[in-house]
N, C-alpha and C positions, 0 to 999 in steps of 0.2 A: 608687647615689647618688653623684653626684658632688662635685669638691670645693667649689663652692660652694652644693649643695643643701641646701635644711635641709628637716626634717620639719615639716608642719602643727602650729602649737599644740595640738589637740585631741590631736593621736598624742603629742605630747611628754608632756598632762598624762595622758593614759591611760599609759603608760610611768609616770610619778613616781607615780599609785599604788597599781600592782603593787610600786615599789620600798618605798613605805609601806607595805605589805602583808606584805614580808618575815619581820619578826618573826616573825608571828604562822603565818604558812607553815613558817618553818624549825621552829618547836616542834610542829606538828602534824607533819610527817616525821618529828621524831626520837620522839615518842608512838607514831608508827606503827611506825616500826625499833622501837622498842623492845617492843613489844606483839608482834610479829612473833618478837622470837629469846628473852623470855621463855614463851611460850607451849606450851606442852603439847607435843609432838608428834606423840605416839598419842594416835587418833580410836577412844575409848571410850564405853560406853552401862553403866550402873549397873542393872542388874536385880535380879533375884528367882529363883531356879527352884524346881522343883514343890515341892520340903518348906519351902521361904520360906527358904531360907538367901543371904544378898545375895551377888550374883556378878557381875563386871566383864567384860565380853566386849568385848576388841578386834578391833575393825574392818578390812577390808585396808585398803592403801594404794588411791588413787583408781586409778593408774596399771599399778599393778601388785600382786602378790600381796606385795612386801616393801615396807616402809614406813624409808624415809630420811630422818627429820626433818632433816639438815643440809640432804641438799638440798632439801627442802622449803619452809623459812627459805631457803634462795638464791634459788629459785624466785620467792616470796612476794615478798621485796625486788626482785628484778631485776622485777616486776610492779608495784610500788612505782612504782619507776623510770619508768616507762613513761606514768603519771599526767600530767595537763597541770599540775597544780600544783608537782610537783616539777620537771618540765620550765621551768616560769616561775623556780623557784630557782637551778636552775643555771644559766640563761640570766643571770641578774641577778649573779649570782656569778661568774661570767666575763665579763662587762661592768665590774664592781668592779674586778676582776685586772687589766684593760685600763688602766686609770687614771693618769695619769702615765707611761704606760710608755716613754714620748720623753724622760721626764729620769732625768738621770745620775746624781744622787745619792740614794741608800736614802730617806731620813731627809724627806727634798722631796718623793718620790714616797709614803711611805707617809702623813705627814702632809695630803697632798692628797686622799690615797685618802679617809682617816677622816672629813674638813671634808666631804668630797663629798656621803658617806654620810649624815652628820648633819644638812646641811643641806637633802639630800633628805625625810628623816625627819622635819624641824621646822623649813623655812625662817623660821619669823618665831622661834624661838628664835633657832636657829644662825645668824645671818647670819656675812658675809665679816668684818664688823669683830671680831667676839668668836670665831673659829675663829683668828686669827691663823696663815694659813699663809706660811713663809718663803717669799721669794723669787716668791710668785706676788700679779700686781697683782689687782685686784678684777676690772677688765673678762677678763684672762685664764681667773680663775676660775668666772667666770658661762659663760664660753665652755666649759670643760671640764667642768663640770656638763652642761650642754646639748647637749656631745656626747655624754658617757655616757649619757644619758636617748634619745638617737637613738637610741644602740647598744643598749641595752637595749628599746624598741621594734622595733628589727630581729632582734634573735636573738628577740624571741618571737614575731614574725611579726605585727607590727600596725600595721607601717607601709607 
């Protein structure tokens, strides 16, 4: 894309929301990490034998005869990873990270970051006037929302 190409509106508003989406995406990966390295490791089956006395017989491993629940849990997640949902979070979270990253001072760049986020998440809340971010005018700011919303349709591949 060049420098003065912009993305179709449709791609801009499919872009804001996936980014609306977020919430609700990041808690469902960490349910899943978390379901992942809470869970059992040995693959057991609860029986009976002949005189009825209950007995637990574990299972091998799929892979091979010894069973590695750590890496098993590494496996699981790194398969995690590999998701297009989680794929669309970290593309959006490395879009965020982008944000400001042309000004010089912390405090300007990370206040922009936050206005960005919020007013993606509930532009008729959060407008420009009640975000109050220093140093950036209104028209500047609609510009750099609008970029981020590009970049964030480019890294997930939908524009």
């Amino acid at each position: 894309m060049g420098k003065n190409k912009r993305l179709p509106n449709d791609t801009v508003l499919a872009a804001l929301q996936l980014v609306r989406g977020q919430a609700r995406r990041k808690a469902e990966y960490k349910r899943q990490v978390d379901e992942i390295i809470l869970r059992s490791g040995t693959n057991f089956v609860d029986t009976t034998t002949h005189c009825g006395t209950p007995v637990r017989v574990y299972l091998p491993h799929a892979n091979s005869s010894v069973s590695d629940t750590t890496a098993d849990k590494a496996e699981a997640i790194q398969q995690l990873e590999t998701q297009r949902d989680v794929q669309i979070m970290r593309a959006i979270d490395a879009a965020a990270d982008e944000i400001g990253a042309d000004i010089q001072s912390a405090t300007v760049r990370t206040s922009l970051r936050k206005a960005i986020v919020l007013n993606c998440s509930d532009c008729r809340t959060w407008t420009y006037e009640r975000l109050e971010v220093p140093g950036i005018s209104r028209k500047e700011f609609y510009h750099r929302r609008r970029k981020y919303l590009e970049d964030v349709a480019q890294r997930v591949g939908i524009s």
